[in-house]
C-alpha positions in Angstrom: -6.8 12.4 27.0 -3.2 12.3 25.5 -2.7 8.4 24.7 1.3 9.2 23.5 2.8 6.5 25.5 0.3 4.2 26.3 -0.7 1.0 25.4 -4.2 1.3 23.8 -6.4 -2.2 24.0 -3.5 -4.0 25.0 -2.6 -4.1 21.3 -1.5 -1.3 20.0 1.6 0.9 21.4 0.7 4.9 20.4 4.0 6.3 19.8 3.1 9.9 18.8 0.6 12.4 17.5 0.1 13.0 13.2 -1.9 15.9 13.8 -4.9 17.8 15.9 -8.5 19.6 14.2 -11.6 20.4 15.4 -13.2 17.1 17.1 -10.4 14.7 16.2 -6.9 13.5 16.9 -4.3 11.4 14.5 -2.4 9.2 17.2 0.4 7.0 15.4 0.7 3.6 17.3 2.3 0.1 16.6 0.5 -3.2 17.1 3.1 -5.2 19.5 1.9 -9.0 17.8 2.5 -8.5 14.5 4.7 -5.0 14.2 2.7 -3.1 12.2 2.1 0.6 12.6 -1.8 1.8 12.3 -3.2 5.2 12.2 -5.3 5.8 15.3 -8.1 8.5 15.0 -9.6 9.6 18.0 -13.0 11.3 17.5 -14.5 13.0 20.1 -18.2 12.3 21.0 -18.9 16.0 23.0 -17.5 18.1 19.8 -20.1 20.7 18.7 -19.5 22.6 15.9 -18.9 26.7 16.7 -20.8 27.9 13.3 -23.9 25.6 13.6 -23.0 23.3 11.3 -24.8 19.8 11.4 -21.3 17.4 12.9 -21.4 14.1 11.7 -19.2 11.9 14.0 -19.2 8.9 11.7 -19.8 10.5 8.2 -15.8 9.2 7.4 -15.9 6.3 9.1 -19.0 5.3 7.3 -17.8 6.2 3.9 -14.7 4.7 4.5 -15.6 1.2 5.4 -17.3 0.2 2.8 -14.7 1.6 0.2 -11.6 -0.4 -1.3 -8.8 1.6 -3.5 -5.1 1.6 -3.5 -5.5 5.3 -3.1 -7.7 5.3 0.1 -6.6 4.1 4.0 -8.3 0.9 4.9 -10.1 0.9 8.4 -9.1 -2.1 10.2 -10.8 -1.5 13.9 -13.3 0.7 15.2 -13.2 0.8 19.0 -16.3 3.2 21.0 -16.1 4.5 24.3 -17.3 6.1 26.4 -16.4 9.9 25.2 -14.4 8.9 22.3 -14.7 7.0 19.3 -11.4 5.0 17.7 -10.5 4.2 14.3 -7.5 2.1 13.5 -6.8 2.8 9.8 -3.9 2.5 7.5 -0.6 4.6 8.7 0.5 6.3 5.2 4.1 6.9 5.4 4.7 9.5 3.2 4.9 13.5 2.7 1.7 15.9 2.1 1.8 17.9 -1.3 1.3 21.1 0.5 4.7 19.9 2.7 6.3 19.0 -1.1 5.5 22.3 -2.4 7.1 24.3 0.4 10.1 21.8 -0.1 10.4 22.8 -3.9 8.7 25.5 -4.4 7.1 24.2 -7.5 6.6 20.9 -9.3 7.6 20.3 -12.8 4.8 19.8 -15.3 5.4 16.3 -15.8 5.4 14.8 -12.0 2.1 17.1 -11.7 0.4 15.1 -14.9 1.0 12.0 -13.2 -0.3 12.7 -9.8 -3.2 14.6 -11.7 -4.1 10.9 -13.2 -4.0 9.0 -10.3 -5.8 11.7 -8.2 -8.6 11.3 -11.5 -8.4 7.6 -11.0 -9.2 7.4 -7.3 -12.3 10.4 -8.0 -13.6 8.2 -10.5 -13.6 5.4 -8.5 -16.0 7.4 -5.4 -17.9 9.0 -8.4 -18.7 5.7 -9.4 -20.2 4.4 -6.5 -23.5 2.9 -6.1 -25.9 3.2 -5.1 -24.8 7.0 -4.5 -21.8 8.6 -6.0 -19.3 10.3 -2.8 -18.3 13.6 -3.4 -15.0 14.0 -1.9 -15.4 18.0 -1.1 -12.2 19.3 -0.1 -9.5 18.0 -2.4 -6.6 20.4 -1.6 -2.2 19.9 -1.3 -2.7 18.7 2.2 -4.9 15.9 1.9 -3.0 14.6 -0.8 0.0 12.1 0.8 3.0 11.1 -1.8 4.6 8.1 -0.3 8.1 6.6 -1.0 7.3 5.0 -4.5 5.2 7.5 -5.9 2.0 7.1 -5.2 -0.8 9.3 -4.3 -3.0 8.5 -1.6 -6.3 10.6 -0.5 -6.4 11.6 3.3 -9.6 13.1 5.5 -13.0 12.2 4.4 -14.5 14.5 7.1 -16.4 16.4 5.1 -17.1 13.8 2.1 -21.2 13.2 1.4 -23.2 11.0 -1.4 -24.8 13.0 -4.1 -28.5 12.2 -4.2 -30.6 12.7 -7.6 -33.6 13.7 -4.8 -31.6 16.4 -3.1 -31.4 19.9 -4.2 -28.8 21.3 -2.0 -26.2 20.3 0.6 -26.8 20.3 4.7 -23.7 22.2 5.1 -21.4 24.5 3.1 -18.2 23.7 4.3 -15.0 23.4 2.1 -11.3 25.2 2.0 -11.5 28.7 1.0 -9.8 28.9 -2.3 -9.9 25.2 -3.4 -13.7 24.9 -2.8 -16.3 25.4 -5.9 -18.6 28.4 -6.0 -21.7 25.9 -5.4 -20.1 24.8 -1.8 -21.3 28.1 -0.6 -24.4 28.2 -2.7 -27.7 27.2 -2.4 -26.9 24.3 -4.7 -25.8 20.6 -4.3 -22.5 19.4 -4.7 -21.7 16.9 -7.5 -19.0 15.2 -9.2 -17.9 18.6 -11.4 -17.1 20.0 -7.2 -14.2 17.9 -7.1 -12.9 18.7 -10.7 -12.9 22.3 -9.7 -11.0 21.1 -6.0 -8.8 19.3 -8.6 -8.3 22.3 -11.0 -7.1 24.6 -8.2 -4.5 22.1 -7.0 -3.0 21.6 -10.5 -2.7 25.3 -10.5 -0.9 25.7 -7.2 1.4 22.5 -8.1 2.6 23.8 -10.9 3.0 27.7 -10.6 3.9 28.1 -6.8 0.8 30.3 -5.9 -2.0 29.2 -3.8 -5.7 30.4 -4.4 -5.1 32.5 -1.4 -1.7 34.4 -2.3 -1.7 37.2 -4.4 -3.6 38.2 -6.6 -5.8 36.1 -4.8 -7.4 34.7 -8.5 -6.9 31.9 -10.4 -5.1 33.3 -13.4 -4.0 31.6 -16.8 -0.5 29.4 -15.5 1.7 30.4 -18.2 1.6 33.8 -17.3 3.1 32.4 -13.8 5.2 30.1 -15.1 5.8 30.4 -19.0 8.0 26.8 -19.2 4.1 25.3 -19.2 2.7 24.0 -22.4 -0.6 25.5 -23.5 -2.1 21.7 -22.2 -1.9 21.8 -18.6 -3.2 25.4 -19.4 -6.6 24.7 -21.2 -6.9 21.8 -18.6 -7.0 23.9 -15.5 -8.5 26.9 -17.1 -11.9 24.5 -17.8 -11.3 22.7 -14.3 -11.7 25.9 -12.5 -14.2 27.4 -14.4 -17.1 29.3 -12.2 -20.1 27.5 -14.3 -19.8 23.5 -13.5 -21.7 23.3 -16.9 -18.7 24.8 -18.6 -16.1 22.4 -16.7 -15.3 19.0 -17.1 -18.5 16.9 -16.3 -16.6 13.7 -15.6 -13.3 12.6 -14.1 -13.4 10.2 -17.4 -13.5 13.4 -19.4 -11.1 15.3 -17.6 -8.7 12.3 -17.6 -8.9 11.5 -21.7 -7.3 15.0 -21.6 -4.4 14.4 -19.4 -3.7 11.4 -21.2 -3.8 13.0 -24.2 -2.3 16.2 -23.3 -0.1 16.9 -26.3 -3.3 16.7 -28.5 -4.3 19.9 -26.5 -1.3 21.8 -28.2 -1.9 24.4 -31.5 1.1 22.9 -32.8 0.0 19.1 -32.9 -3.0 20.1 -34.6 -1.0 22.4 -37.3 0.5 18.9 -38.3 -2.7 16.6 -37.6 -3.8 18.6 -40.3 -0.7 18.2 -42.4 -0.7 14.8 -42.1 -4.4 14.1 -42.8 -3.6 15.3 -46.9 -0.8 13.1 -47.0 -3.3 9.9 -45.8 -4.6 9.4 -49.6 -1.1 8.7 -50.9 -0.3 6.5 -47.5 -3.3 4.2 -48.4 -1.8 3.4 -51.3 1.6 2.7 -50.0 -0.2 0.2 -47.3 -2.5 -1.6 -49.6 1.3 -2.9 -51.6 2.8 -3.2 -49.0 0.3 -5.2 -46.8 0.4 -8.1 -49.1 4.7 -8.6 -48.2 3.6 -7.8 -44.5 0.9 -10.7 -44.3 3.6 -13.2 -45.3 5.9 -12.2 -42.6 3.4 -12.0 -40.2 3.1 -16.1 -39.3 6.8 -15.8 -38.9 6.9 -13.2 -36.3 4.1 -14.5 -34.2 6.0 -18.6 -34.4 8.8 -16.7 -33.4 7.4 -14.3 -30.4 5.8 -18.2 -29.5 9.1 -19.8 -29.4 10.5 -16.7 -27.2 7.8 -16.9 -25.1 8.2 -20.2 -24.0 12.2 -20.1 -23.5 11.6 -17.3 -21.1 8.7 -19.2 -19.3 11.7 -22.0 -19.1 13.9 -19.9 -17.2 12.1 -18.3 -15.0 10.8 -21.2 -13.9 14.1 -22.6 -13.5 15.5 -19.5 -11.3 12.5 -20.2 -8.8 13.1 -23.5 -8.6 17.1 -22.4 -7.2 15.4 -19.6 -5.1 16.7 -16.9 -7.5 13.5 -14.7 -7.1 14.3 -11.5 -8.8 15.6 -13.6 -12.3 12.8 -15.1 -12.3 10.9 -11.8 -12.5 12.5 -10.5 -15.0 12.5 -14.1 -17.4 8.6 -13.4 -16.6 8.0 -10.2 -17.6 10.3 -10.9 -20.6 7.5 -13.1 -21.7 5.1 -10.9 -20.7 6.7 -8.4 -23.2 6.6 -11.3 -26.2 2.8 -11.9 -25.0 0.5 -9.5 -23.1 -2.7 -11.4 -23.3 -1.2 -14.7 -21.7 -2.3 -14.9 -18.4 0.4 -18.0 -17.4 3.5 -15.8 -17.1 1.5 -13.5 -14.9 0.2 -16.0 -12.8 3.8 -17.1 -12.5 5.1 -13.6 -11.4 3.0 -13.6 -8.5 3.6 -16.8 -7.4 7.2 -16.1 -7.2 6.9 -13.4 -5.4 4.4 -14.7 -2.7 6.9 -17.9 -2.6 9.8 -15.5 -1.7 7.4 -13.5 1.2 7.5 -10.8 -1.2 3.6 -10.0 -0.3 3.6 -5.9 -1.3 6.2 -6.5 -4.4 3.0 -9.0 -5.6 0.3 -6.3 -4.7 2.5 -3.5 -6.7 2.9 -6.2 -10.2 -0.9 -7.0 -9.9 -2.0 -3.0 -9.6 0.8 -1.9 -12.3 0.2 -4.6 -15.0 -3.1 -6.3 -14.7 -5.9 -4.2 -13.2 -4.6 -0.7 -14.7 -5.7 -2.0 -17.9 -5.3 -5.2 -19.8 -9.5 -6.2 -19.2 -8.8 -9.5 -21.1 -6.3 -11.0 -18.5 -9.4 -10.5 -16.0 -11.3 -12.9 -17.8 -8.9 -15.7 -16.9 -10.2 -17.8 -14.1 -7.3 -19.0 -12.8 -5.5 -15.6 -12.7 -8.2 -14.4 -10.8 -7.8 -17.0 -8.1 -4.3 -16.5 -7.9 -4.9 -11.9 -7.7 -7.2 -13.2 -5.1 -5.0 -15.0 -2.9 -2.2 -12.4 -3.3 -4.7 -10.2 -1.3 -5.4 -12.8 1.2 -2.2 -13.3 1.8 -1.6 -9.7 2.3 -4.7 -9.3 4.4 -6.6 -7.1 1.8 -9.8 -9.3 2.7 -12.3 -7.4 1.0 -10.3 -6.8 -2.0 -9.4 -10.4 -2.2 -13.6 -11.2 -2.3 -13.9 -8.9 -5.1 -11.7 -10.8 -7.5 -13.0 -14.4 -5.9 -16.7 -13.3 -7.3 -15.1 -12.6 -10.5 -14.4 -16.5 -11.0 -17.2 -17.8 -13.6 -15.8 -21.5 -13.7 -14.8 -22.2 -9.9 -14.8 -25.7 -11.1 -11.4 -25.8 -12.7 -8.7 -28.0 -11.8 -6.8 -26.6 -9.0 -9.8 -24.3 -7.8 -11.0 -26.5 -5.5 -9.9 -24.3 -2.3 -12.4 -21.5 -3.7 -15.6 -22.3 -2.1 -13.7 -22.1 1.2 -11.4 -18.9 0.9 -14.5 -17.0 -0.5 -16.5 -17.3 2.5 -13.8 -16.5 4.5 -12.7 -13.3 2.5 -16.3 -11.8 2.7 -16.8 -12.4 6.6 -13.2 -11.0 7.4 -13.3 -8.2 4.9 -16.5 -6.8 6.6 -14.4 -6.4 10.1 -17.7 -6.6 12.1 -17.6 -8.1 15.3 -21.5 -9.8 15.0 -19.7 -11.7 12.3 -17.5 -14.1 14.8 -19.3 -17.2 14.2 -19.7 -17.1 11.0 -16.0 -16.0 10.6 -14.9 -19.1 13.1 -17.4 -21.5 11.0 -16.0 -20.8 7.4 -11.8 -21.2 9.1 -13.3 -24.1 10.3 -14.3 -25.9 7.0 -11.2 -25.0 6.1 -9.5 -26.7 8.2 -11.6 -29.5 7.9 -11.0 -30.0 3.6 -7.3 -29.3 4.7 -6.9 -32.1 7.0 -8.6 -34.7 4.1 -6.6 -33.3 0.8 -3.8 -35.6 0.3 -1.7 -33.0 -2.0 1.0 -31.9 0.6 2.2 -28.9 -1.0 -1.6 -27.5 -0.6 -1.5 -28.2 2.8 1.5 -26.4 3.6 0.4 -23.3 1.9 -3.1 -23.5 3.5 -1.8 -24.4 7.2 0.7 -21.5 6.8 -2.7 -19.0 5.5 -4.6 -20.1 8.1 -1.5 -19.6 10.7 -1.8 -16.0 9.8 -5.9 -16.1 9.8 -5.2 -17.1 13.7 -2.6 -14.1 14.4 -4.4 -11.2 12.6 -7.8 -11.9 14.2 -7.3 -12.7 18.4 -11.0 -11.5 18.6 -12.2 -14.4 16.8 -9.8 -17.3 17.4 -9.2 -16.5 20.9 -8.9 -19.6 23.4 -6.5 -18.2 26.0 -4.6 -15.5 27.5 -2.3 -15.8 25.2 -3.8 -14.6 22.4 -3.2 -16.5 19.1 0.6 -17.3 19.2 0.3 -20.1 20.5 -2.6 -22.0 17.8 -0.3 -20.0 14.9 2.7 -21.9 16.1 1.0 -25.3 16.5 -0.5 -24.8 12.9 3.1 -23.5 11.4 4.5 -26.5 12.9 2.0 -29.0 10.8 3.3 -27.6 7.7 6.7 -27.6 8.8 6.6 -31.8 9.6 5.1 -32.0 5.8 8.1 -29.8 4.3 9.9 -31.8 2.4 12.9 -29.7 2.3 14.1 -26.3 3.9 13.3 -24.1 0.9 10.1 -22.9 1.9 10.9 -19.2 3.1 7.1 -18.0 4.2 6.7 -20.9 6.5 10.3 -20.4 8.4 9.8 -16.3 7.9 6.1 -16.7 10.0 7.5 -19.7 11.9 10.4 -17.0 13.2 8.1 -14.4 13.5 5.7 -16.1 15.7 8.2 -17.7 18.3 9.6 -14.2 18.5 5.8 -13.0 19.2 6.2 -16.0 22.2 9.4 -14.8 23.7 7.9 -11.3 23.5 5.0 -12.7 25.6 7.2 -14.5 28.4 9.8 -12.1 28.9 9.4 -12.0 32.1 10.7 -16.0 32.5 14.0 -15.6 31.9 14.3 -19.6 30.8 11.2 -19.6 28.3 12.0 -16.4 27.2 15.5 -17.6 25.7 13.7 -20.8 25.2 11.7 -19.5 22.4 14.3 -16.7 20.8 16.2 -19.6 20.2 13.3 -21.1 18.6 13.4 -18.0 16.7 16.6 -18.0 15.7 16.6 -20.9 14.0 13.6 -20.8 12.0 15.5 -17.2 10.5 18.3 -19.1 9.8 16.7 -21.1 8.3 14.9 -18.6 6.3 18.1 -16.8 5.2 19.6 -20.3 4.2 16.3 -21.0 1.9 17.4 -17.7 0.1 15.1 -15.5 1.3 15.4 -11.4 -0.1 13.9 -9.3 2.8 16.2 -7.1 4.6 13.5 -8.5 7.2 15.1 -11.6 7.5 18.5 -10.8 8.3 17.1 -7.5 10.8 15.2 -9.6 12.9 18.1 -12.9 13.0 20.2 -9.7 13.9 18.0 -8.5 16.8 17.5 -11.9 18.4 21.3 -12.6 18.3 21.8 -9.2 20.5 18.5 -10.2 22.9 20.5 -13.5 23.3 23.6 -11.7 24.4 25.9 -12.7 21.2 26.6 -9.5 20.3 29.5 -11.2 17.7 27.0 -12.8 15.8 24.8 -10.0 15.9 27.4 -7.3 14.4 28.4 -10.1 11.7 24.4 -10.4 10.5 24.2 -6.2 10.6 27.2 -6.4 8.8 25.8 -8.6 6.0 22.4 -7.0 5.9 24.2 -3.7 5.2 26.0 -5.5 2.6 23.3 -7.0 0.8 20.3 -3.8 0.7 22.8 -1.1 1.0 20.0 1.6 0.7 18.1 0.0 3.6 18.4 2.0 6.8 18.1 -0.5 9.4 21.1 -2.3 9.4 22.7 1.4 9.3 20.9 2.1 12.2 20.9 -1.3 14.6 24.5 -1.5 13.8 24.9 2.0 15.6 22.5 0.5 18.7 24.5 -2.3 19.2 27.5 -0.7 19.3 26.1 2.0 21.7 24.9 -0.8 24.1 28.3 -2.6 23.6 30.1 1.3 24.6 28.0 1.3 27.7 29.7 -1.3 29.7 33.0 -0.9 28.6 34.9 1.2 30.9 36.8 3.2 28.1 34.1 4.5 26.3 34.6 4.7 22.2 31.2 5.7 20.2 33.1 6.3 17.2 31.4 3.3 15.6 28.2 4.2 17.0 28.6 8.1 15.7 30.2 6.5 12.2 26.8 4.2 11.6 24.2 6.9 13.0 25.4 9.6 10.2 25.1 6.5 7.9 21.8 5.7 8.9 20.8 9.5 8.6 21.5 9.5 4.9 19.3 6.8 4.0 15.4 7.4 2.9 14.6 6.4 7.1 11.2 6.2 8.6 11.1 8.7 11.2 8.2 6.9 13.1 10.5 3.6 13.6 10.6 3.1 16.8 13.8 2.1 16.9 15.0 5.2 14.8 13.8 7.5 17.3 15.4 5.5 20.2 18.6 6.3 18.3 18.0 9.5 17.4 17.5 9.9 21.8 20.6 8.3 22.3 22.8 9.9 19.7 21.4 13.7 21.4 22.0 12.5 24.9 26.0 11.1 24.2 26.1 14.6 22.5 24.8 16.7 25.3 26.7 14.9 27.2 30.3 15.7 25.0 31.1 12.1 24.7 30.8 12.3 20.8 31.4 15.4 18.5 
């Protein structure tokens, strides 16, 4: 059944298909309450395999659920029928590597390091998993996404399987010819050393070009392909692709030390290691005289760093106070720079971004400067609690329960909400439906300690965190036919009658949002349906006037303006939204919709504006899944076909 069109559960809108194999189909859809888009994957019950191979419906279902990496879709739904299993997961926006090479024929040596490490980083993470490792099994170009900023992102577990001590051979020998290890057909289990090979192969097409399966059909040494490639990335692919897995690298750990040390690998860095090693006798002497002067100076430059430190702190906590987000940031990370072990300015960092709605910018600082490396700042309680919240703001429930367990001291001042956004974060990250009361029963003490604290500015954050609680889970709050909108608007408005002033953008950003969600819902009442777009409006308006950042913001005031008929307004927010995020497509591209609805009515008909802003829109990094892109892209075909623009 071809969903393209429909409305699947009366939640989510599919809008096209990714892609087709064997017993499954990639549907992309939208979810109409909160405007998300979701990956849909339809798995077909009746699907037998042609070669006898054993066809496990749920293996990456299975494997997937229980897993939690930046590099990895989340699954967020799982919906059985009768012939047809569903799984809502993550929608990657982004570009396959076997797409990127066709694009560019090949990549430079450099860009191919860095994926390699954060390919190693998400193997090591399923090699470490207990209490069996996953075996990943077909790592090739085209299940490895590259999305706008960079990262990599692992697609298609379907043929993923735990390595098992007890087991001396795989069920099936399935894999992609050229990329899979010798063993995959073989009378031998797969293990970690499977991937590394998968790995090797990719690094080799990457960076000369040549696939496994274009002539001469063998993995040869690279530099012969492509001489501009330092002997490195050589001995690193020649021992990832090695036919004995004894003679490869036997961890992703090992293989990664290399990458990261790459230069090492070089004759000519060991030429003047060994240069350098007769000249370390003299050195010592040097250091012993000169440590004594160094020692003195030392106390200075750490009072002064201090004293740096703190003036930065200052500032940055100044510019939040006036709303000015991204100076803040950068006062931050200043101090950050003076001090990397203080866990204050980070904590601060993420704050300002959450205060500014800012959810993913917080998710990107936390990945880039805490958890990559610095394991000291993860001993900090109160940094914990605040990585933890980030996520539960941004609905990463299971991640969020990770760093909650981390606390050791839950009793410090100010972690008082803990024993009640814990429980919550475990029952909603397991997305299991048995869970519903105890789900409903942990909100519920929530609400309850809110209601009796008497600090208001903790009650405005929590009613707004449990506004969203009510939105992105109708199954468990449900009271009505009207899903959730209505409790998330009644709770929004609690902490908007405790706001002591119209700077908080979150609350009027979710406030907007969730009247918008209403108006959607009684569009059919002409009178309520401008009732609550006005409602709408104003709590935008507000948002923009509190200073708010997101290109969101002034998209969505736009939008209502032109559902409420004043298109003046409307062209005059496009206007400034294109003004302020000048790389941002969709001001580019509403701007040319509204002026091809004003065209429509007007007797002389004059879509230069319209053709002037959809060329515009075209040379900006779009999303060709928007919705309202592809509406455009209809329109601007049609007035073409039709001659009325060139």
């Amino acid at each position: 059944m071809d969903l393209v069109g429909t409305l699947f559960e009366n939640k989510y809108q599919v809008i096209d298909v990714l892609g087709k194999g064997g017993m499954s189909t990639v549907y992309l859809a939208k979810d109409i309450n909160v405007q998300k888009l979701w990956a849909i994957k339809e798995v077909n019950k009746n699907f037998k395999s042609g070669d006898g191979l054993k066809v496990d419906l749920m293996a990456e279902t299975n494997i997937l659920k229980r897993l939690d990496h930046s590099a990895l879709p989340r699954i967020v739904d799982i919906i059985d029928k009768k012939d047809n299993i569903y799984v809502v997961l993550d929608f990657i926006d982004g570009v396959s590597l076997d797409r990127k090479l066709q694009q560019q024929g090949v990549i430079d040596e450099e860009t191919v390091i860095d994926w390699a490490k954060q390919i190693c980083d998400v193997l090591n993470y399923l090699h470490q998993q207990k209490p069996n490792p996953i075996i990943y099994r077909d790592m090739k170009p085209g299940n490895l996404m590259l999305t706008g900023d960079g990262r990599i992102k692992l697609i298609d577990f379907g043929i993923a399987r735990e390595y098992k001590e007890d087991s001396s051979l795989d069920t099936t020998y399935i894999g992609t010819k050229g990329y899979a290890a010798p063993e995959q057909y073989g009378s031998y289990q797969t293990d970690a050393r499977t991937d590394i090979y998968s790995l090797g192969v990719t690094l080799y097409h990457l960076t000369t070009g040549k696939g496994p399966n274009d002539p001469p059909f063998e993995i040869k040494q690279v530099r012969k392909i492509n001489p501009s490639l330092s002997e490195g990335i050589e001995i690193i692919i020649d021992k990832c692709t090695h036919q004995d897995p004894i003679l490869r690298y036997q961890s992703v750990k090992e293989l990664l030390n290399d990458l990261e040390n790459i230069h090492k690998l070089n004759s000519k860095y060991k030429d003047e290691l060994r240069k350098k090693q007769i000249k370390i006798s003299s050195t010592i002497v040097i250091f012993i005289l000169s440590l004594l002067l160094v020692v003195n100076g030392i106390f200075g430059v750490k009072n002064q760093y201090a004293a740096e430190y703190n003036q930065s702190i200052d500032n940055g906590n100044k510019l939040t106070a006036k709303g000015n987000t991204g100076s803040a940031v950068d006062n931050f990370k200043n101090a950050i720079a003076k001090d990397s072990n203080n866990a204050d300015a980070y904590i601060k960092v993420i704050a300002a971004y959450l205060k500014n709605n800012e959810q993913t910018q917080s998710i990107d600082f936390i990945e880039t400067y805490i958890t990559s490396g610095n394991s000291k700042l993860l001993k900090n309680d109160n940094l914990l609690y605040e990585i933890g919240m980030a996520y539960f703001e941004n609905e990463n429930y299971s991640t969020s329960y990770k760093y909650f367990t981390k606390i050791k001291n839950p009793d410090l001042e100010g972690l008082e909400p803990l024993k009640y956004y814990r429980p919550i974060a475990q029952a909603l990250g397991v997305m299991d439906v048995t869970k519903t009361d105890e789900i409903v029963k942990s909100v519920k003490k929530l609400e309850d300690y809110v209601q009796t604290s008497s600090d208001v500015n903790f009650k405005i954050n929590a009613y707004i965190t449990l506004a969203g609680i009510y939105r992105d889970n109708p199954e468990q709050f449900s009271e009505s036919n009207n899903n959730n909108t209505d409790k998330e608007i009644i709770t929004l408005e609690k902490a908007n009658t405790l706001s002591p002033d119209k700077s908080n953008i979150v609350l009027y950003q979710q406030l907007g949002q969730a009247y918008y969600n209403k108006a959607t819902q009684l569009k059919p009442d002409p009178v309520q349906y401008n009732n609550y777009l006005n409602k709408a409006l104003e709590n935008y308006k507000n948002t923009i006037a509190a200073g708010s950042q997101l290109s969101d913001s002034y998209y969505k005031l736009g939008i209502i303006y032109k559902y409420l008929g004043n298109m003046i307004e409307s062209e005059k927010v496009f206007l400034k939204e294109i003004q302020m995020f000048p790389d941002d497509y969709k001001g580019y591209m509403e701007l040319a919709l509204l002026y091809q609805y004003i065209q429509q009515n007007n007797v002389q008909k004059d879509y230069s504006n319209f053709s002037n802003y959809y060329k515009l829109t075209m040379t900006k990094n779009h999303n060709n899944n928007d919705v309202d892109f592809i509406n455009l892209q209809q329109k601007y075909n049609d007035l073409k076909s039709q001659g009325l623009i060139k």
